[in-house]
C-alpha positions as CSV (number, residue, x, y, z in Angstrom):
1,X,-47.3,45.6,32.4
2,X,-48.0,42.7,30.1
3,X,-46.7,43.7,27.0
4,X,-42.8,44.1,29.2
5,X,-43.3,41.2,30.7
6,X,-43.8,39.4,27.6
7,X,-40.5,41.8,25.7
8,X,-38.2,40.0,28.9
9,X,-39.7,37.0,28.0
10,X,-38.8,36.8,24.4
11,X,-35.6,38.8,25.2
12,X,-34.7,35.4,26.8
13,X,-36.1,33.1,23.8
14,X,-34.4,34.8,21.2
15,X,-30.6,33.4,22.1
16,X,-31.6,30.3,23.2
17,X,-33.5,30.0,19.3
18,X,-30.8,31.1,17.4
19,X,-28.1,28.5,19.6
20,X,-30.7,25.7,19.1
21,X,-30.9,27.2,15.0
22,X,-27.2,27.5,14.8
23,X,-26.3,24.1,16.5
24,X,-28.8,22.3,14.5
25,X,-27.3,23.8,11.1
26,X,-24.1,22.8,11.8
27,X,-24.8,19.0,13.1
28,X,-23.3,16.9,10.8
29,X,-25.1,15.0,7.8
30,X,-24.6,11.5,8.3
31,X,-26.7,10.1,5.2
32,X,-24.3,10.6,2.3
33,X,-26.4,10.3,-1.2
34,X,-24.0,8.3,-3.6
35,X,-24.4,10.3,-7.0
36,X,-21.8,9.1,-10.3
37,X,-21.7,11.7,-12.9
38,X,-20.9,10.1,-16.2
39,X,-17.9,11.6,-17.8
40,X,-17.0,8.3,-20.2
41,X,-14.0,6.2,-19.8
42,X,-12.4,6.0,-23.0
43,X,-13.9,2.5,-24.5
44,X,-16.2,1.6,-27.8
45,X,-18.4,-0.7,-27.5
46,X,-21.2,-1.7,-30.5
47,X,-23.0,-5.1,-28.7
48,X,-25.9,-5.6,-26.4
49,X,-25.4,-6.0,-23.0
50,X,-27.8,-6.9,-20.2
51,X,-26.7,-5.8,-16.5
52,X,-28.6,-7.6,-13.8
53,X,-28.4,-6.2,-10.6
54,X,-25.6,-6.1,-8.5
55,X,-25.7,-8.3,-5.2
56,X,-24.9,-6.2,-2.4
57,X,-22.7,-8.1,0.0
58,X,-21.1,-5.7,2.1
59,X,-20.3,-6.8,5.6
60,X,-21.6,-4.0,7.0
61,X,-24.4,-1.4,5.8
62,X,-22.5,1.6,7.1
63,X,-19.9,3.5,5.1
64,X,-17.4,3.9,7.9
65,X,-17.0,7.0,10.8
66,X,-16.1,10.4,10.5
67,X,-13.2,11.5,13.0
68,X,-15.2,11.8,16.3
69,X,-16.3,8.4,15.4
70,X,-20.0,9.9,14.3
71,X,-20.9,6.8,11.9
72,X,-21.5,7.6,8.2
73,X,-24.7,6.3,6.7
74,X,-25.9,6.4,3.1
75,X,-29.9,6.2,2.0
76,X,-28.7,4.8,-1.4
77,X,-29.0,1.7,-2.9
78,X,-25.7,0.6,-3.2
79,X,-26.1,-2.2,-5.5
80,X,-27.9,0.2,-8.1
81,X,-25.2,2.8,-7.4
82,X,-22.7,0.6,-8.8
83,X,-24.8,-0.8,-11.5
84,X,-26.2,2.2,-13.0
85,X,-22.7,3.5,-13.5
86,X,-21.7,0.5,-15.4
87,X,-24.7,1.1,-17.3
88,X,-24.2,4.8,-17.8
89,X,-20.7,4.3,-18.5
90,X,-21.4,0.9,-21.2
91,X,-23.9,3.4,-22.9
92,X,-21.7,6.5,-23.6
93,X,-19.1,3.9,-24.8
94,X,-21.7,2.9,-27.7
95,X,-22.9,-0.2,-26.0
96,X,-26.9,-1.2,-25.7
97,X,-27.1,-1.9,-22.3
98,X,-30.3,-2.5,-20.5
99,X,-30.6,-2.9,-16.7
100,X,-32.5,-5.8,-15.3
101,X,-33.6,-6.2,-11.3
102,X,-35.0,-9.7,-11.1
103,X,-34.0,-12.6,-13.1
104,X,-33.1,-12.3,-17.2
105,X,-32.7,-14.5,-20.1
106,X,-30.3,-12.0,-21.9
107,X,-30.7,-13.9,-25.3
108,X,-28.2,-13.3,-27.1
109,X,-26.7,-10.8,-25.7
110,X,-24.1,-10.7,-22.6
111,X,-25.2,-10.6,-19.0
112,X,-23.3,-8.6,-16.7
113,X,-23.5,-9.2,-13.1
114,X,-21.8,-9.2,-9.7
115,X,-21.4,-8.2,-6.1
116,X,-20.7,-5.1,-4.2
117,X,-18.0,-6.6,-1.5
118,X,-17.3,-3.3,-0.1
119,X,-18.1,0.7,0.1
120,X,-16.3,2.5,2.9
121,X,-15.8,6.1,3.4
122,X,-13.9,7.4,6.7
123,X,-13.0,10.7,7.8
124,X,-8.9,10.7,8.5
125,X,-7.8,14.4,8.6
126,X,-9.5,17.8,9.4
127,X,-10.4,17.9,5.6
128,X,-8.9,14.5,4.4
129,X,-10.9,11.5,3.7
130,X,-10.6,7.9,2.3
131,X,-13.1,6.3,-0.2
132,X,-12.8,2.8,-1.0
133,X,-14.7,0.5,-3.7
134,X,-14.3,-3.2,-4.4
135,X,-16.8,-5.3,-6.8
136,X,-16.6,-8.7,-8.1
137,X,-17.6,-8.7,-11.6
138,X,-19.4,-11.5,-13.7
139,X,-19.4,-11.8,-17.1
140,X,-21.7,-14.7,-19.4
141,X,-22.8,-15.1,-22.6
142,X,-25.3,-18.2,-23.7
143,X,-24.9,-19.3,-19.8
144,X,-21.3,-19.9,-19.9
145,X,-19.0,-17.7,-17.8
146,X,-16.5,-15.8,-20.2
147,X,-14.9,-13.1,-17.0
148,X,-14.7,-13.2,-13.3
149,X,-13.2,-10.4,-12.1
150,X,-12.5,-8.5,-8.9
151,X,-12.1,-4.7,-9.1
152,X,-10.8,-2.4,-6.2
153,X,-10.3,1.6,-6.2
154,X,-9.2,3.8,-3.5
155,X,-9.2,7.5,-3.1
156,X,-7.5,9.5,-0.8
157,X,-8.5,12.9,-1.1
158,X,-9.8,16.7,0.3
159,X,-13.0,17.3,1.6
160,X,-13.7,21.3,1.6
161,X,-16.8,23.0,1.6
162,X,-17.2,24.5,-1.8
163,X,-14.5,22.7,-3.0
164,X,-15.8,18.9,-3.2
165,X,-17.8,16.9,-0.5
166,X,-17.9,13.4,0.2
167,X,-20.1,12.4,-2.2
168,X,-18.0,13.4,-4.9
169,X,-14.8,11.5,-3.3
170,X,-16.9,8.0,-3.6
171,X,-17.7,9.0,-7.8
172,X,-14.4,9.5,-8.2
173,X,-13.7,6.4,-6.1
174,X,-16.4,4.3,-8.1
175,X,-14.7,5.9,-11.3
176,X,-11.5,3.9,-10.4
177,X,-13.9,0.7,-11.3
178,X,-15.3,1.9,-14.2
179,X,-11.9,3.0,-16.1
180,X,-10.8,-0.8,-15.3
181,X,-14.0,-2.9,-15.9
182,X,-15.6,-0.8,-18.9
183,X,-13.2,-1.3,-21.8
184,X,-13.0,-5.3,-20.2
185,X,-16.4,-5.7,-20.6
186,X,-17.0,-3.3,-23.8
187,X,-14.6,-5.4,-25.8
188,X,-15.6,-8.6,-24.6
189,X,-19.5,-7.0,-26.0
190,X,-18.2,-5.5,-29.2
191,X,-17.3,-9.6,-30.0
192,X,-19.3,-12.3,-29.9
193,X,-18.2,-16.0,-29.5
């Protein structure tokens, strides 16, 4: 008598398991992981560049919301996002970069620096989303300013599963930057004052 008891028992736990399974698989992933695959921009560069760390000034920490107004978060570190690109980007143009997190005397080389003003990222369509990028960049060399610049890149674009997700709509927005800023910067490098 046990052993039936324990089969209707089980015959019960079994759907409810596989809802729960099924409802927990398809909850949506809030905490997007900002990735930025180098794929060069078309500059040369030949000088030494130091990139401090990017300020992060971003009004707020979230990216923006998908459609039913679910928030979306990132875990990365926005600042280094941006920065590492640059410094990705400065290298396969032929520059020496080095990155720096705390305070630098670059030498004689250039010292590139700035702020992250905004990241967003919002869900407007079924499938289409918006990705947005704007950074203010700094540019010195022997502690005089030689560029201030502010760079902005927006993306409108398709979000399919196994066609692109949303982390691959904010490279391609962050790539916007790059293929501005890098041949600025590069050239300004490749010549010193």
């Amino acid at each position: 008598m046990e052993f039936n008891t324990m089969k209707k028992y089980m015959k019960g736990i079994l759907p409810l398991c596989l809802i729960l399974l099924f409802a927990v698989g398809c909850a949506k992933n809030t905490g997007i992981t900002l990735t930025y695959p180098n794929v060069g921009v078309g500059a040369s560069c030949s000088g030494d560049i130091v990139i401090l760390q990017f300020a992060d000034n971003r009004p707020t920490m979230a990216l923006g919301k998908y459609s039913d107004g679910t928030r979306i978060t990132t875990g990365t570190n926005v600042a280094d996002w941006v920065g590492w690109a640059l410094f990705d980007e400065l290298e396969k143009a032929g520059c020496k970069p080095r990155y720096r997190t705390s305070s630098v005397s670059p030498g004689d080389a250039m010292l590139v620096t700035g702020e992250v003003l905004s990241v967003e990222l919002n869900q407007t369509g079924t499938t289409t989303y918006t990705g947005k990028v704007t950074v203010k960049i700094v540019i010195t060399r022997a502690g005089q300013r030689i560029h201030v610049q502010k760079y902005a890149s927006q993306v409108d674009d398709v979000v399919v599963l196994g066609y692109a997700n949303e982390a691959d709509l904010m490279a391609e927005t962050l790539r916007g930057i790059m293929t501005e800023a890098v041949p600025v910067i590069a050239a300004l490098g490749s010549n010193p004052m």
